[in-house]
mmCIF file of the C-alpha atoms, coordinates in Angstrom:
data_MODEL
# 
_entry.id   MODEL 
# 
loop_
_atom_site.group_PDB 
_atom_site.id 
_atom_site.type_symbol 
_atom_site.label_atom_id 
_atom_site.label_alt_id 
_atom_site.label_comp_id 
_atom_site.label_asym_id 
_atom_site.label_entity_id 
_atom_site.label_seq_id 
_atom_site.pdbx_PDB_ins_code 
_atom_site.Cartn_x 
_atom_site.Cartn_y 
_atom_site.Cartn_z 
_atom_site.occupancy 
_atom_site.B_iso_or_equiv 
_atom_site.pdbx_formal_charge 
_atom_site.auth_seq_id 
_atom_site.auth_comp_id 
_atom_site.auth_asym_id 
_atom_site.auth_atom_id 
_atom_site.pdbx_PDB_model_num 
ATOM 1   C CA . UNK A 1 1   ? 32.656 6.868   -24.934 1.00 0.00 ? 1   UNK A CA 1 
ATOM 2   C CA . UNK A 1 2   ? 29.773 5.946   -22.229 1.00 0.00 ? 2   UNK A CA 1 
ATOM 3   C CA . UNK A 1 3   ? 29.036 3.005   -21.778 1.00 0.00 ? 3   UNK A CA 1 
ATOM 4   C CA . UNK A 1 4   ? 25.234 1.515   -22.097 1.00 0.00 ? 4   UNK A CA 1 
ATOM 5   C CA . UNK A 1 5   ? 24.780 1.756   -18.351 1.00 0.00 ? 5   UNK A CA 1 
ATOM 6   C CA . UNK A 1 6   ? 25.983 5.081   -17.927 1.00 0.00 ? 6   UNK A CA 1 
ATOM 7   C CA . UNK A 1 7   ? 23.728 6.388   -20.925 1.00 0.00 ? 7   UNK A CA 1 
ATOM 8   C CA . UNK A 1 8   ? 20.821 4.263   -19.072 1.00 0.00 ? 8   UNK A CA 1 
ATOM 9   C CA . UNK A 1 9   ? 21.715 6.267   -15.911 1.00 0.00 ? 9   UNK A CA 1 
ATOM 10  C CA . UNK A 1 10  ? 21.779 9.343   -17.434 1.00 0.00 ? 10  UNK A CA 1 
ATOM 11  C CA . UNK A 1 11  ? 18.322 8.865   -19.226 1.00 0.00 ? 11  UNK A CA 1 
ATOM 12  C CA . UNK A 1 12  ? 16.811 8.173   -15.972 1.00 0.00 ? 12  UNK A CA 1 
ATOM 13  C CA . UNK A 1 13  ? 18.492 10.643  -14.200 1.00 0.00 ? 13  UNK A CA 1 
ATOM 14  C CA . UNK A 1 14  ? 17.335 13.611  -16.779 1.00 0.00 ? 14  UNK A CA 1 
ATOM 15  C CA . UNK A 1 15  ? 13.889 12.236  -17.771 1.00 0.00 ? 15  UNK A CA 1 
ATOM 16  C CA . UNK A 1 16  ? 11.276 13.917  -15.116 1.00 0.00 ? 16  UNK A CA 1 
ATOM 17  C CA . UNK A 1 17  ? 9.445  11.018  -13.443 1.00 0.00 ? 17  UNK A CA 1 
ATOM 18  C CA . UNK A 1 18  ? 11.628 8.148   -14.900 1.00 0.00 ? 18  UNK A CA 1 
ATOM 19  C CA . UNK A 1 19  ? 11.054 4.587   -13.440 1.00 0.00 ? 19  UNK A CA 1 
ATOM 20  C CA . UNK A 1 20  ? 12.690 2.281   -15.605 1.00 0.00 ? 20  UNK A CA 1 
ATOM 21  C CA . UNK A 1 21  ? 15.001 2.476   -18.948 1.00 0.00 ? 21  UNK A CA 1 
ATOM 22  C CA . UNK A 1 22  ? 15.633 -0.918  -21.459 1.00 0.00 ? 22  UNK A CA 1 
ATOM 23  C CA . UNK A 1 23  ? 17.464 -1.703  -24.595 1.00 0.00 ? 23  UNK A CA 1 
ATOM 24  C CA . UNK A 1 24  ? 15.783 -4.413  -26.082 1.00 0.00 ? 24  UNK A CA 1 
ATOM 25  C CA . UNK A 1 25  ? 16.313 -6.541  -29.064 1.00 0.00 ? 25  UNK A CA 1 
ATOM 26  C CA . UNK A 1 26  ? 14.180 -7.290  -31.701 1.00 0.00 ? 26  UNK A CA 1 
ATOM 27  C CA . UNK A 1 27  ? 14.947 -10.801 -30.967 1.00 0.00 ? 27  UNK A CA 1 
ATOM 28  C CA . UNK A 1 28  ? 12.357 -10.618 -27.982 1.00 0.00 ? 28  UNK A CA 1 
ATOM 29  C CA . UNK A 1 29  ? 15.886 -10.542 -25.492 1.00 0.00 ? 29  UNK A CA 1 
ATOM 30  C CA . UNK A 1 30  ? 16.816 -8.068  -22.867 1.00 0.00 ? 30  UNK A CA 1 
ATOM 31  C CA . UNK A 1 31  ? 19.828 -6.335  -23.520 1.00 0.00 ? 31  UNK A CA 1 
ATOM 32  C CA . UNK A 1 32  ? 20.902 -3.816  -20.406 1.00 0.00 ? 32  UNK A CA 1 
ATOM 33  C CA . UNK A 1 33  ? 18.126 -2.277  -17.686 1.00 0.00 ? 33  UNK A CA 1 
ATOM 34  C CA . UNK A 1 34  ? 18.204 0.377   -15.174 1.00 0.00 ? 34  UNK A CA 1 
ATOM 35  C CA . UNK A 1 35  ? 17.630 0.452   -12.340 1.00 0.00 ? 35  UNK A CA 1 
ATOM 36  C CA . UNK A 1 36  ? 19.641 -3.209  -12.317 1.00 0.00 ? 36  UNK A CA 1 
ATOM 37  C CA . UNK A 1 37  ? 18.306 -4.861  -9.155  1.00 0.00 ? 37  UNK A CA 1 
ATOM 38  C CA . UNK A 1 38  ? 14.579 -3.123  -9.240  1.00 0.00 ? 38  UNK A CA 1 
ATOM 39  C CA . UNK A 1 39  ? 12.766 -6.064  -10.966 1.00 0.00 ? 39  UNK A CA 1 
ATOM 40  C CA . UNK A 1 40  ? 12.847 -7.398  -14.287 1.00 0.00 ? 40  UNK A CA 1 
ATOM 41  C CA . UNK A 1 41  ? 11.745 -6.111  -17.254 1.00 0.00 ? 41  UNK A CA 1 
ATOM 42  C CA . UNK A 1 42  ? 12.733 -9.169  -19.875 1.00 0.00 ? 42  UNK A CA 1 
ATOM 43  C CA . UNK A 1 43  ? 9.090  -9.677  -19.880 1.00 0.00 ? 43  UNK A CA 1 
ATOM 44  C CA . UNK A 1 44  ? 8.186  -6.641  -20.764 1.00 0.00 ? 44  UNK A CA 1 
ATOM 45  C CA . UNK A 1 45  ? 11.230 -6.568  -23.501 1.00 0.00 ? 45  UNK A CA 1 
ATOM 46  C CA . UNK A 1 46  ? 9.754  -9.560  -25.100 1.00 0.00 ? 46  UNK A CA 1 
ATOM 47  C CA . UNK A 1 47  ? 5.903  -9.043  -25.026 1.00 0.00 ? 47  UNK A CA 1 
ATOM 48  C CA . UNK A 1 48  ? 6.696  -5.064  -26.218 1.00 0.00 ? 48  UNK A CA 1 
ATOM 49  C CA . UNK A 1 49  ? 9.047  -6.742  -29.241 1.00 0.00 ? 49  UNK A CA 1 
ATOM 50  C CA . UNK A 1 50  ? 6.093  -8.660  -30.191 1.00 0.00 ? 50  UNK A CA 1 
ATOM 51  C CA . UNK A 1 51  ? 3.783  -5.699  -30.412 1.00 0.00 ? 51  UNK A CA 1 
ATOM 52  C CA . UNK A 1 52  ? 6.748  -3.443  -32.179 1.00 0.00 ? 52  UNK A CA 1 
ATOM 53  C CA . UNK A 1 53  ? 6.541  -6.448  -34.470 1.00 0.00 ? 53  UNK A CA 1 
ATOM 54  C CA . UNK A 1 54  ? 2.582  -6.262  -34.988 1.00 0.00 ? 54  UNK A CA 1 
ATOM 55  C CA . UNK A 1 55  ? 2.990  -2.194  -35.451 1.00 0.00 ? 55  UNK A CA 1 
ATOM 56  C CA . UNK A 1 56  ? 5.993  -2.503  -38.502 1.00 0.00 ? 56  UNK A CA 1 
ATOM 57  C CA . UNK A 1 57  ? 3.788  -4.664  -40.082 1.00 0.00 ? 57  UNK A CA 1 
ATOM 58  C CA . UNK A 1 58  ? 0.769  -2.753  -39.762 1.00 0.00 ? 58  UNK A CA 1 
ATOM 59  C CA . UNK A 1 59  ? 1.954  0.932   -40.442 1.00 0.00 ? 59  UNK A CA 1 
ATOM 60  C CA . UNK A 1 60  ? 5.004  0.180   -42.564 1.00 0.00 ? 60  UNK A CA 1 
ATOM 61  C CA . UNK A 1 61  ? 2.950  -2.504  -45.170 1.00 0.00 ? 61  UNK A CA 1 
ATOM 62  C CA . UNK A 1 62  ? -0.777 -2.444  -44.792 1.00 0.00 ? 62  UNK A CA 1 
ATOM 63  C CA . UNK A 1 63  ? -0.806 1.729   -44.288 1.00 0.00 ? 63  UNK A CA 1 
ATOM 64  C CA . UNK A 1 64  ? 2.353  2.487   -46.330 1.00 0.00 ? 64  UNK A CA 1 
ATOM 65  C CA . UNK A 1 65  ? 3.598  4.915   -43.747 1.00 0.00 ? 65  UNK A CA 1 
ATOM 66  C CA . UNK A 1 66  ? 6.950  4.467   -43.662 1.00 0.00 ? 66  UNK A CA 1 
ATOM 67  C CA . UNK A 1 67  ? 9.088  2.889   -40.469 1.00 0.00 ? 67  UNK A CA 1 
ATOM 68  C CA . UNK A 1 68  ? 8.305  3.267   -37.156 1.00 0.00 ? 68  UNK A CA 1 
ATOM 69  C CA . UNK A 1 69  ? 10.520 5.116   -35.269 1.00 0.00 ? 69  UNK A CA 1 
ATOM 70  C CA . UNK A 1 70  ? 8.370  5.807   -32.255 1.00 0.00 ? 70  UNK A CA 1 
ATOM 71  C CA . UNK A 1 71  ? 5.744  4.555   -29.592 1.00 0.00 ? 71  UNK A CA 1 
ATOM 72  C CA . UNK A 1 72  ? 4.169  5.743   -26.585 1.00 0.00 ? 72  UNK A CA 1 
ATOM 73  C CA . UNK A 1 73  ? 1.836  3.302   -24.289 1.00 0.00 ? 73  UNK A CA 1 
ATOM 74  C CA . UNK A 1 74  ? -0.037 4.997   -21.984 1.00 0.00 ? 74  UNK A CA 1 
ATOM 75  C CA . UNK A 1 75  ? -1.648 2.900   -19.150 1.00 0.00 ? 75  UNK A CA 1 
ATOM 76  C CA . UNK A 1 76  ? -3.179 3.502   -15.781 1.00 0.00 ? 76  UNK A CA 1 
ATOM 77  C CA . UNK A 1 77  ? 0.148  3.236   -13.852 1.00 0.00 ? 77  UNK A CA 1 
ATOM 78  C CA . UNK A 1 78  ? 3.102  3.837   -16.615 1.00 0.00 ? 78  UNK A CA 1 
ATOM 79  C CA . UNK A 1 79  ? 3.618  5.810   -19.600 1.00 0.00 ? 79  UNK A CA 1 
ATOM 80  C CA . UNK A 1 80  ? 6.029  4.412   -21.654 1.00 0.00 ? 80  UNK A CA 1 
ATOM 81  C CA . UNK A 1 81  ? 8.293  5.771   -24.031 1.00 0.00 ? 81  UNK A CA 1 
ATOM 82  C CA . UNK A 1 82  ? 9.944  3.503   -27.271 1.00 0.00 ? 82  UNK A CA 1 
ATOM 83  C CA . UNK A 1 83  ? 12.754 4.830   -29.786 1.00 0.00 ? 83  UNK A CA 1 
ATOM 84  C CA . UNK A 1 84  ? 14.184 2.135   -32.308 1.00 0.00 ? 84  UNK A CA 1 
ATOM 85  C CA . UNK A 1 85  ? 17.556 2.515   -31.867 1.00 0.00 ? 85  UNK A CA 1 
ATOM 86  C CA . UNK A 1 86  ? 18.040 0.168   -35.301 1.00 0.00 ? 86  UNK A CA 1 
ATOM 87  C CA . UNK A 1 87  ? 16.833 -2.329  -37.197 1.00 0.00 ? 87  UNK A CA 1 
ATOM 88  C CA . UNK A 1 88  ? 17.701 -4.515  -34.048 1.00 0.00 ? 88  UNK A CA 1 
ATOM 89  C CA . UNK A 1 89  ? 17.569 -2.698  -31.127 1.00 0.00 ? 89  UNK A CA 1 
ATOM 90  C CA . UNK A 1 90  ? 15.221 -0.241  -29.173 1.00 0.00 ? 90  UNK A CA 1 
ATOM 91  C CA . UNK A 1 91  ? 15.378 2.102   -25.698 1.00 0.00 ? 91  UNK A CA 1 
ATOM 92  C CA . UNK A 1 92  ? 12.000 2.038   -23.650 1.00 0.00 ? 92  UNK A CA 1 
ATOM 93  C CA . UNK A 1 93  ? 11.759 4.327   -21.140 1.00 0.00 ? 93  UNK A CA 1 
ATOM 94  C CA . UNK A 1 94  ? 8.732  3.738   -18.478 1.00 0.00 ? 94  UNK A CA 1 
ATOM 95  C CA . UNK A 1 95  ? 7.744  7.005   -16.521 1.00 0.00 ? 95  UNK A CA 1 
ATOM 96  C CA . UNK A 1 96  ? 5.235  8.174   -13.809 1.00 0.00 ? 96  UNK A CA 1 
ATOM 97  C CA . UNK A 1 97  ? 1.992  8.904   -15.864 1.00 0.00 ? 97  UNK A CA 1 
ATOM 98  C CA . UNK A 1 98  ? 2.334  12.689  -14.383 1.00 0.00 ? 98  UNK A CA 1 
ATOM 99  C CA . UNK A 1 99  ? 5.728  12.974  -15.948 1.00 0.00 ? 99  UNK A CA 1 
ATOM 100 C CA . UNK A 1 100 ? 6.784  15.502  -18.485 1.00 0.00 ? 100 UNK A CA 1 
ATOM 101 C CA . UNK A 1 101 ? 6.804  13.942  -21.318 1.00 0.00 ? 101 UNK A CA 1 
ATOM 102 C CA . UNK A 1 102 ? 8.070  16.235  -23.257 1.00 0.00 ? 102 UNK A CA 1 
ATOM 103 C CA . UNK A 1 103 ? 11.090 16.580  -20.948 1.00 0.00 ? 103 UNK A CA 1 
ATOM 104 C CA . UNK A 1 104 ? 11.661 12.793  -21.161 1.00 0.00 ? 104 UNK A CA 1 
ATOM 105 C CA . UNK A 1 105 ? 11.362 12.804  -24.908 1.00 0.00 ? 105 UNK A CA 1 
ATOM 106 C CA . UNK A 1 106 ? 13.882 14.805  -25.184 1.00 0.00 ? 106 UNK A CA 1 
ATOM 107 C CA . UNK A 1 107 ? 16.278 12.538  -22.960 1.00 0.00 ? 107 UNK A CA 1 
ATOM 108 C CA . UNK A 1 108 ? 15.083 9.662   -24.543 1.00 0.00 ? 108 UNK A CA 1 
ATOM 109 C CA . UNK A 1 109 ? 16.391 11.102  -27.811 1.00 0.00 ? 109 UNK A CA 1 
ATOM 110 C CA . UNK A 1 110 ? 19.607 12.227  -26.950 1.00 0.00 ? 110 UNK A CA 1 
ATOM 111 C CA . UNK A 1 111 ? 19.997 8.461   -25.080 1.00 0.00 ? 111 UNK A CA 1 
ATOM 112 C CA . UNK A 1 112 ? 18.839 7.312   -28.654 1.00 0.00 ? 112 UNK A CA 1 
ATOM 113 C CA . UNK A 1 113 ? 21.500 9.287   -30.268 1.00 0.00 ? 113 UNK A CA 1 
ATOM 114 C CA . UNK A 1 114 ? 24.432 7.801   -27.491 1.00 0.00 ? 114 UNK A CA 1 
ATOM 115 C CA . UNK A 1 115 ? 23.543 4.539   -27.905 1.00 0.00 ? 115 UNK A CA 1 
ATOM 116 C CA . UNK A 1 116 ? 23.585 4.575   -32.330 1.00 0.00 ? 116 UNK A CA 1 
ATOM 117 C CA . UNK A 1 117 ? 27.001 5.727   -31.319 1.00 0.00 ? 117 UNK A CA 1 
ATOM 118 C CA . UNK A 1 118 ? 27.790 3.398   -29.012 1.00 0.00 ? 118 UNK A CA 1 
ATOM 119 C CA . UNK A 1 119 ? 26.643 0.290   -30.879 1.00 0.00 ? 119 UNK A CA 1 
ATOM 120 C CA . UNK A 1 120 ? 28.155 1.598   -34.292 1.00 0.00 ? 120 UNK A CA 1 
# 
């Protein structure tokens, strides 16, 4: 079994243009970055959780459109990439806005898959 770091690694290391990979928790808390000593994203982790919040609420209750599994920010500077993981727990994955992002979906999918293992 890998641990979270390793499957943090590994999402970096396969998604094309990677720059940073989370786990967050709902709760608004940090759970495990990568790179570990390149900033910090618990900011980021808690003002994302907030808008993940904001999004549920919108799409699940006012449109009816099921859960959200899936969000993608674009900005000047970053594209980033969020999978829930579960009801707790999601992977962001920021990238160079030139990045594939098809490439880095994929990673960020199988890294979805390792950690539902990991943390079941």
């Amino acid at each position: 079994m890998r641990s979270l770091e390793e499957i943090l690694d590994r999402l970096l290391a396969q998604a094309d243009g990677g720059l940073a990979a989370a786990l967050g928790g709902m709760d608004g808390l940090l759970v495990e970055q990568r790179p570990a000593g390149d900033g910090d994203l618990s900011i980021a982790v808690a003002e994302l959780t907030g808008a993940l919040a904001d999004l549920r609420r919108a799409v699940t209750d006012a449109l009816q459109g099921g859960p959200v599994t899936a969000v993608e920010v674009r900005s000047e500077r970053v594209r980033t990439l969020v999978r829930h993981v579960s009801s707790d727990h999601y992977l962001m994955l920021t990238l160079h806005p030139a990045a594939d992002v098809g490439l880095a979906e994929r990673a960020l999918n199988e890294a979805t898959d390792a950690v539902r293992a990991l943390l079941a």
